[in-house]
Structure formats: structure tokens, C-alpha cells
C-alpha positions as CSV (number, residue, x, y, z in Angstrom):
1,X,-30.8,60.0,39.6
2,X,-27.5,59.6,37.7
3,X,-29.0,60.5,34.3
4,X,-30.2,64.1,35.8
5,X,-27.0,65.5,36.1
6,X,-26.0,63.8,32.8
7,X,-28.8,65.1,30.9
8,X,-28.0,68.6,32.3
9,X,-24.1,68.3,30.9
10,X,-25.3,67.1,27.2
11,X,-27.7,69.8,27.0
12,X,-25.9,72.7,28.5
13,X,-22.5,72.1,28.1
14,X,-21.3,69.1,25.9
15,X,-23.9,69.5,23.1
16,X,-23.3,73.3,22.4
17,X,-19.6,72.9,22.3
18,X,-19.3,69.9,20.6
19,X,-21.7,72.2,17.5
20,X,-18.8,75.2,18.4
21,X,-16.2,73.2,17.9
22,X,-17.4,71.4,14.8
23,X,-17.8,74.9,13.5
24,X,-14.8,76.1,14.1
25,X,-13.3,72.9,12.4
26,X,-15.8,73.7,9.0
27,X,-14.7,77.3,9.2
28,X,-11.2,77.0,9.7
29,X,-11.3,74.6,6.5
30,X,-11.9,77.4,4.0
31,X,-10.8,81.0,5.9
32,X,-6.9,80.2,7.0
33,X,-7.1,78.8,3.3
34,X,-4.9,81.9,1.5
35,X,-5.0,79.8,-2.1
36,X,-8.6,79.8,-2.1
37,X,-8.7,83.8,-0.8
38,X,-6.1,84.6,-4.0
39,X,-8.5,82.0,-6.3
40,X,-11.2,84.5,-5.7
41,X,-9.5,87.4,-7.5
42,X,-8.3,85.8,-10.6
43,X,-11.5,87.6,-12.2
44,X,-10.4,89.8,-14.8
45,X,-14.3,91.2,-14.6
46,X,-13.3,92.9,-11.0
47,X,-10.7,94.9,-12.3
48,X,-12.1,96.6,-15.8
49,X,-11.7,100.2,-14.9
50,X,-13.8,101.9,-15.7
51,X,-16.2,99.8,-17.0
52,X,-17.0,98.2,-13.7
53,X,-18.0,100.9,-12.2
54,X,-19.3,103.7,-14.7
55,X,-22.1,105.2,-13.8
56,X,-23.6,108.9,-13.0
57,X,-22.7,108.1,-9.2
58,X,-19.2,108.0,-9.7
59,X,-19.2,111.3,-11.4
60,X,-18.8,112.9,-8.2
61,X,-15.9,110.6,-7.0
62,X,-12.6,112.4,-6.4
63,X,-9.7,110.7,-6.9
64,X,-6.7,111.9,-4.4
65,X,-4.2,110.1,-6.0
66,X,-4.4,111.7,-8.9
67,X,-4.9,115.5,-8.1
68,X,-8.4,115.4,-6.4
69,X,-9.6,114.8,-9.8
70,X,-13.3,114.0,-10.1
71,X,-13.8,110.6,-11.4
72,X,-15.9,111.7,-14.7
73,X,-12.4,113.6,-15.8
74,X,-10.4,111.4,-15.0
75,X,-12.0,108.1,-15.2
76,X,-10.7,106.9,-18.9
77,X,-7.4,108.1,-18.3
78,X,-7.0,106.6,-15.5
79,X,-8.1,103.2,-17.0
80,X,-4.6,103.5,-19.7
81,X,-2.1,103.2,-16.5
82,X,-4.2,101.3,-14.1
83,X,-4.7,97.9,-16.2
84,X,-6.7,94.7,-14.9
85,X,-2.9,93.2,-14.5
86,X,-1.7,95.5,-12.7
87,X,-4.7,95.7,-10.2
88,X,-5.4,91.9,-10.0
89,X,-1.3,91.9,-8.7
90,X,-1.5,94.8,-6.3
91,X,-5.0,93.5,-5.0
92,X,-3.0,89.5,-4.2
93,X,-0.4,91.5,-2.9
94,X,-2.5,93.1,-0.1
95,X,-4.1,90.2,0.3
96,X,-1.2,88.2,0.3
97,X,-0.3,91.3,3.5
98,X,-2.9,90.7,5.3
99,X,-2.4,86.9,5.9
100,X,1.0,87.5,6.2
101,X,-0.1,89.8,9.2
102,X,-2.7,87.3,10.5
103,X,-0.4,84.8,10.7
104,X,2.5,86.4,11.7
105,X,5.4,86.8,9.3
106,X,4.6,90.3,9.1
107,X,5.1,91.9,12.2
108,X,3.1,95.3,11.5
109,X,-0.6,95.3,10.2
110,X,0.7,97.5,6.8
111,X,-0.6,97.1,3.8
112,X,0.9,99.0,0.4
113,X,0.7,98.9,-3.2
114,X,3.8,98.8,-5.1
115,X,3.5,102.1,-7.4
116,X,6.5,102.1,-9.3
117,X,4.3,100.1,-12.6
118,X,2.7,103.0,-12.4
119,X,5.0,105.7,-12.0
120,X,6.8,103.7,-14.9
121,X,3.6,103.9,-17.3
122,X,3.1,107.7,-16.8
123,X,6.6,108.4,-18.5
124,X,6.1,105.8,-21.1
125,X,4.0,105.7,-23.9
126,X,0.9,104.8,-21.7
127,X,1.4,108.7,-20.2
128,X,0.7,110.2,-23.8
129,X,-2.6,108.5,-24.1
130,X,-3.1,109.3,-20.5
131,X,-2.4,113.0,-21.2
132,X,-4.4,112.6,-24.4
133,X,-7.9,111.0,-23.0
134,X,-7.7,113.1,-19.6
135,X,-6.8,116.9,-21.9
136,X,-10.2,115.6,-23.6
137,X,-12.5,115.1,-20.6
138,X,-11.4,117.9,-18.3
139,X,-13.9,120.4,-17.9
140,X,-13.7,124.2,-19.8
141,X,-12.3,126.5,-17.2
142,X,-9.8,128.1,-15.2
143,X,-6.3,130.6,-17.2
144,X,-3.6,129.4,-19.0
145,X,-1.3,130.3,-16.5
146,X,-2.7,127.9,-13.9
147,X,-2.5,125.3,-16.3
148,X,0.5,123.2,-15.0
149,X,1.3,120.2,-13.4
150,X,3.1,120.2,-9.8
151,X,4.1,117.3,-7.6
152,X,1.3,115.0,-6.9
153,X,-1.1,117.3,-8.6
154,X,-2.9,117.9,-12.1
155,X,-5.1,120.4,-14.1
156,X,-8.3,120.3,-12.9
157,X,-9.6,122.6,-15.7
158,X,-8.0,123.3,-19.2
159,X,-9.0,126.8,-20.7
160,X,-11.2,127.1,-23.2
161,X,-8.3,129.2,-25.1
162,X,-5.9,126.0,-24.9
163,X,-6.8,123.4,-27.5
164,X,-6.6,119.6,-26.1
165,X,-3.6,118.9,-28.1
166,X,-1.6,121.9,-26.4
167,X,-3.3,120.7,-23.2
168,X,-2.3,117.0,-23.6
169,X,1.2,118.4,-24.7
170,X,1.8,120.0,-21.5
171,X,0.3,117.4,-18.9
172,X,2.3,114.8,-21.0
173,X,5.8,117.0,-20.5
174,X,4.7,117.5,-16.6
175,X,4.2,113.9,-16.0
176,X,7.4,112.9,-14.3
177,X,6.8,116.1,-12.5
178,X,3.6,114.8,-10.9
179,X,5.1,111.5,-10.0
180,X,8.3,112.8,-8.8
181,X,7.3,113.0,-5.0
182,X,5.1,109.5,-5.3
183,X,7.0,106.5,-3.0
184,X,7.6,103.5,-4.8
185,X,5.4,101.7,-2.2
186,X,1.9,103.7,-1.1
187,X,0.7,103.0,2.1
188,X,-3.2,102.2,2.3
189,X,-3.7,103.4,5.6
190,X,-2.7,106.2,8.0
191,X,-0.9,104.3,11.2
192,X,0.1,101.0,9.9
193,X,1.3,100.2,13.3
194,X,-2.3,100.1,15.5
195,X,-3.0,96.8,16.7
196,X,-0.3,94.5,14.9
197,X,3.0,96.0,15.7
198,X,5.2,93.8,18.0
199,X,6.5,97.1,19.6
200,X,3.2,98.3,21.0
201,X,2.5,94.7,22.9
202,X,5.5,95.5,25.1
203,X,8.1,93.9,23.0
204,X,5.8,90.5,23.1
205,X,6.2,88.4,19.7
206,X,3.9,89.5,17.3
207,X,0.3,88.9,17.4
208,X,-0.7,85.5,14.9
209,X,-4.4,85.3,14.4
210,X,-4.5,82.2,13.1
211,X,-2.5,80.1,15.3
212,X,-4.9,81.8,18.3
213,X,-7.4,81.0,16.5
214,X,-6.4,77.1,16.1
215,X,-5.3,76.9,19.9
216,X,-8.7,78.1,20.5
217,X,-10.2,75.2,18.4
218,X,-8.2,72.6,19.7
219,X,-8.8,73.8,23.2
220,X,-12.6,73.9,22.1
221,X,-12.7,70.7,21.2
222,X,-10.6,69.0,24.1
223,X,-13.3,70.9,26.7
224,X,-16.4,69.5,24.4
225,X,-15.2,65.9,23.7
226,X,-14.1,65.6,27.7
227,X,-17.9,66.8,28.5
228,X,-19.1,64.5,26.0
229,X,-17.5,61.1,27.6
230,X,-17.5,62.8,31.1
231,X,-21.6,62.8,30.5
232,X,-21.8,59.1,28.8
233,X,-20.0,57.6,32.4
234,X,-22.3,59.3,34.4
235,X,-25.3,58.7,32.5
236,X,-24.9,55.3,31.5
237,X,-23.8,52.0,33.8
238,X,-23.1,49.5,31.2
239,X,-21.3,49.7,28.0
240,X,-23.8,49.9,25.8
241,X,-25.8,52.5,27.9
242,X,-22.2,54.8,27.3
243,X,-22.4,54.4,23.6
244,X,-25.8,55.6,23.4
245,X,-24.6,58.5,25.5
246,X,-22.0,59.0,23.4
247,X,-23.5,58.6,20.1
248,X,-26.8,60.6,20.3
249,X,-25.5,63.4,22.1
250,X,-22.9,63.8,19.1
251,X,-25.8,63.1,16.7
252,X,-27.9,66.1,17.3
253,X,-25.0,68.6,16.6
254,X,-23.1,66.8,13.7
255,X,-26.9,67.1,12.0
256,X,-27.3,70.5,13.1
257,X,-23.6,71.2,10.9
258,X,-24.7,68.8,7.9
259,X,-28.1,70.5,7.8
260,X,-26.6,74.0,7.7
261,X,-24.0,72.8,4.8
262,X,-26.6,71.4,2.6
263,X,-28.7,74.6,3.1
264,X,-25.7,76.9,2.1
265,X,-24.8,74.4,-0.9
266,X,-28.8,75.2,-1.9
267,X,-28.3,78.6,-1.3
268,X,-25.2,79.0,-3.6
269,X,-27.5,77.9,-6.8
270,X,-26.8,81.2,-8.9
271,X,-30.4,81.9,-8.9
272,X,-30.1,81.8,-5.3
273,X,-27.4,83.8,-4.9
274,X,-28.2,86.5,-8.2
275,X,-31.5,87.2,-5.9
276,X,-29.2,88.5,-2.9
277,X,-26.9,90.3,-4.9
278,X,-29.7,91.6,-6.5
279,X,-31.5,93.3,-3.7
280,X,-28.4,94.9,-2.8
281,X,-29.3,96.8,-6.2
282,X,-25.5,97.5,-6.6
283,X,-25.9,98.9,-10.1
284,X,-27.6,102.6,-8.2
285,X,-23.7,103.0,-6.6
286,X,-22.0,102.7,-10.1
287,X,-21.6,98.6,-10.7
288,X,-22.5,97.7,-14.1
289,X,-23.8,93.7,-14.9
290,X,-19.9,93.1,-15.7
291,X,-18.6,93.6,-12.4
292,X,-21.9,92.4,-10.7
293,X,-21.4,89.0,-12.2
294,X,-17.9,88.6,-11.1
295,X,-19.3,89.2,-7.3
296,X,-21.9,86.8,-7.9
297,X,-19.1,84.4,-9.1
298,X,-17.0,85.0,-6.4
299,X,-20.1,84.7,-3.8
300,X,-20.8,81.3,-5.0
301,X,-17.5,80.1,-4.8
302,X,-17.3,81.4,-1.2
303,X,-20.5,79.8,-0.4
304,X,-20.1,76.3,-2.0
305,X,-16.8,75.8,-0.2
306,X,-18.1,76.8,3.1
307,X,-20.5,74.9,2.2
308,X,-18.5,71.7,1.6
309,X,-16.9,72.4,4.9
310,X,-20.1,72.6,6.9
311,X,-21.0,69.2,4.9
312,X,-17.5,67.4,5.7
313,X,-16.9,67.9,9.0
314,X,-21.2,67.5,10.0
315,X,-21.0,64.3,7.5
316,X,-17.5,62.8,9.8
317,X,-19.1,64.0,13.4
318,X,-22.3,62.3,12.2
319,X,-20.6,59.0,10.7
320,X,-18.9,59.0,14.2
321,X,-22.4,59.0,15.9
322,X,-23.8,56.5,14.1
323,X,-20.8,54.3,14.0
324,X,-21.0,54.5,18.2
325,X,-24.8,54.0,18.1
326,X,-24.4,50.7,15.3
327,X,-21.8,49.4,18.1
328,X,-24.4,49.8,20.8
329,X,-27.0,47.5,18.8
330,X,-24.4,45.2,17.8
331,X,-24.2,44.2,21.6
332,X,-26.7,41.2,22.4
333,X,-29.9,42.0,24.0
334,X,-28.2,39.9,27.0
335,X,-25.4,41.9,27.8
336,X,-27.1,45.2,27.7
337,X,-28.3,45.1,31.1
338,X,-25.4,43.7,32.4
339,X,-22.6,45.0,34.6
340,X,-20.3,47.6,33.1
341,X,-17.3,46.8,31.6
């Protein structure tokens, strides 16, 4: 009758957190990981503005930073200040932000983008050719004598009566006008202080994600392996009755990890991963093959390393298994059924 309750631990309790736990260990192997997170926006291909995303669906995009401006006016200008270096910088910086936040160096959840390249550009020689490209694809409309740049704001129109290199003249001049009430650092969100701010917690130390999130693991695993032994004393009388309890209950979830890394390996074969991508049909909302690629790139390199974790940490738990089970078989056939030990 000992082996009832036993059975009931190993199915109910021990075996579904001893898989938990083992994934928590595969995916804390990859996502506290904030090299790999950076690696995955070295692409130049995400940041080609705006030949990522050209298309007739961005037409209709406005562009509050720079006016209100529709994207199909302002698009090619925009390209001449905001450069794949200077995006691929401010997008690790956020990113760089938000682990910052998640593990608690920061101690606000705020995340900005350092304007001041920019800012610098507009009053350099990268402003004329801004000027230049966005005089040539404003639309025909509007009176001379709205034709100005303000703070924060440009033309949306240029007269038919004003030529584009009176118009380019004129937004070039107003430039430092338009960028004169721009902070150095923009702020990508309204209330940077929900959720992450020290202050709102009741003056409690700031909130770290991560290190909850590794407490929780550990005290995951502690629960699952003490469920795990508790279950091979009960169950079993001699010693190698325990190490079959201990080894085959470990078995089943260790497998269940390997399995599910060696199908996600398999699934991040490009063709595998070009098919899901694919039915997204991301090209409709304005992503041409270029930047399409690059998130294909970037998916496979997301899967294969969760992959690899799945595949390490199934590969140890089952190693362990069948290392317990090899000791039980190694015990002679005479000292099975003997008394415990």
C-alpha cells in the first residue's frame, strides 16, 4: 500500500514540477541572457529606413515627431538623419533600459532615446539634403504665408507658387527652429513611472525581475527535487527499489524537455521558420523581403538557442536518470530484495 501514495506524489506533484523547474532552468539560459538580446539587433537589414518598410500602407503613416507629417512626404527625408547607426544604437540602448529595469539598476521603468545625433544632423549638412528630399515630396498646397517652420513642427504643404529650391531654402533656414524645443533625451512613453518606480511600492527597493524570477526557480526546484526523493522513500524499501523511484520518475520529464528542444531545433530550419513568417504575410503592412529576412534571421537565432537550452538541461536531467537507473542494475540480483540500506 506504500507505492499508492507514492505513485500519487510522482504523478501529481513531483513529476510536473520537476518538468517546471527544468523549464525554468532552459528558459532562464537564454532570456536573462542581455548579450544574446543585443546580438539580435546587430542587423543592419532592421534598420534601412525606408526601405524596410516602403510600401503603399505606410503612405498613410503620420509621423508626430516630425510635424504629423505623413510618411509618403516625409519618408526619404527622414531616412538622411535617421541612419541604420544611429537606430541600431538607440534601439541597444532601450534595450539595454529595459534589462537595466528588470534587473534593477534602474529604478523607474523609462525608456528614452538620446536625440541630440539628431538634433545635431538637422543643422549640419545632413539638414540640407533633409530640406532638399522632403521640399521635393511634400504635396502641392496650402499659401506662402503658411509656409514656415515653428517649434516641433514643419510644412505640411509647399505652394504650388514656391519652387522646391525656395521651399528647401526656407525649411533648411527653420531647422534649428523646429528642433529648438526637442529634449536631448525623448521619452517613449507617457508615465515612465507605472509599475517600476521604487516610490510607488511604498519606498520598498525597487522591483528586480530577474532575481524574482531565479528565487522562484530555485525555490521550484528545492519543492520538486524534495517531492522527488520524498516519493522514492516511500515507494521503495530497498536501495535499489529508491533508485528506480528516483530515476524513472526524473526520466519522463527530462524526455519531455529533450523532446521539446529537438523539435524547436527542427523547427528553426529556415524553411521552417520562412513558412511562419510567411503566413504572417508581413509584406501587406509595408515590410519588404529585406527586412523580412532579417526577422527570419533573428527568429532562428532565438529559436536555436532556446532550443539548445531545452536540449541541455533535458540532455543533464536525463543523463541524471539514467545514471540513477544504471546504479540500480549494477546492484546484484541478491541484494535487490534485501533489507534497506
Amino acid at each position: 500500500m506504500r507505492r499508492v501514495p507514492a505513485i500519487l506524489i510522482v504523478i501529481f506533484l513531483a513529476c510536473p514540477l520537476l518538468f517546471a523547474s527544468l523549464m525554468a532552468i532552459s528558459l532562464s539560459t537564454w532570456t536573462l541572457d542581455r548579450h544574446f538580446s543585443l546580438s539580435l539587433l546587430d542587423d543592419a537589414r532592421l534598420y534601412q529606413v525606408p526601405d524596410a518598410v516602403s510600401s503603399a500602407s505606410w503612405s498613410t503613416v503620420a509621423i508626430d515627431g516630425i510635424g504629423g507629417l505623413p510618411w509618403k512626404s516625409v519618408g526619404r527625408a527622414a531616412a538622411e538623419i535617421l541612419t541604420p547607426d544611429y537606430l541600431k544604437v538607440q534601439a541597444s540602448r532601450v534595450l539595454n533600459q529595459v534589462f537595466d529595469s528588470l534587473e534593477g539598476r534602474s529604478r523607474r521603468f523609462d525608456f528614452t532615446v538620446d536625440a541630440r545625433p539628431v538634433k545635431t544632423a538637422l543643422r549640419g549638412d545632413a539638414g540640407r539634403r533633409f530640406a532638399r528630399l522632403l521640399a521635393e515630396d511634400l504635396p502641392l498646397g496650402g499659401s506662402i504665408a503658411d509656409f514656415k517652420v515653428v517649434p516641433g513642427r514643419l510644412p505640411a504643404a509647399r505652394p504650388s507658387a514656391l519652387s522646391v529650391d525656395s521651399a528647401a531654402a526656407i525649411i533648411q533656414a527653420g531647422l534649428p527652429v523646429f528642433v529648438s524645443n526637442t529634449p536631448d533625451a525623448l521619452r517613449l512613453g507617457d508615465d515612465p513611472q507605472v509599475g517600476m518606480n521604487s516610490d510607488s511600492w511604498g519606498g520598498r527597493p525597487e522591483l528586480r525581475v530577474f532575481r524574482v524570477f531565479l528565487a522562484a526557480c530555485i525555490v521550484l526546484l528545492v519543492i520538486a527535487v524534495g517531492l522527488w526523493i520524498a516519493a522514492a522513500f516511500i515507494g521503495g524499501e530497498t536501495r535499489f527499489e529508491r533508485l528506480q523511484w528516483l530515476g524513472w520518475p526524473l526520466l519522463a520529464p527530462a524526455a519531455g524537455v529533450l523532446l521539446m528542444g529537438l523539435v524547436i531545433l527542427l523547427a528553426s530550419s529556415l524553411p521552417g521558420v520562412q513558412w511562419g513568417l510567411g503566413s504572417a504575410r508581413l509584406e501587406v503592412h509595408g515590410f519588404n523581403a529585406s527586412f523580412v529576412s532579417a526577422l527570419i534571421d533573428a527568429a532562428r537565432h532565438v529559436a536555436a538557442r532556446a532550443g539548445i537550452g531545452f536540449l541541455a538541461t533535458g540532455g543533464i536531467g536525463a543523463g541524471l536518470s539514467l545514471g540513477l537507473l544504471a546504479w540500480s542494475w549494477s546492484i546484484p540480483h541478491d541484494e535487490r530484495k534485501g533489507a534497506a540500506t
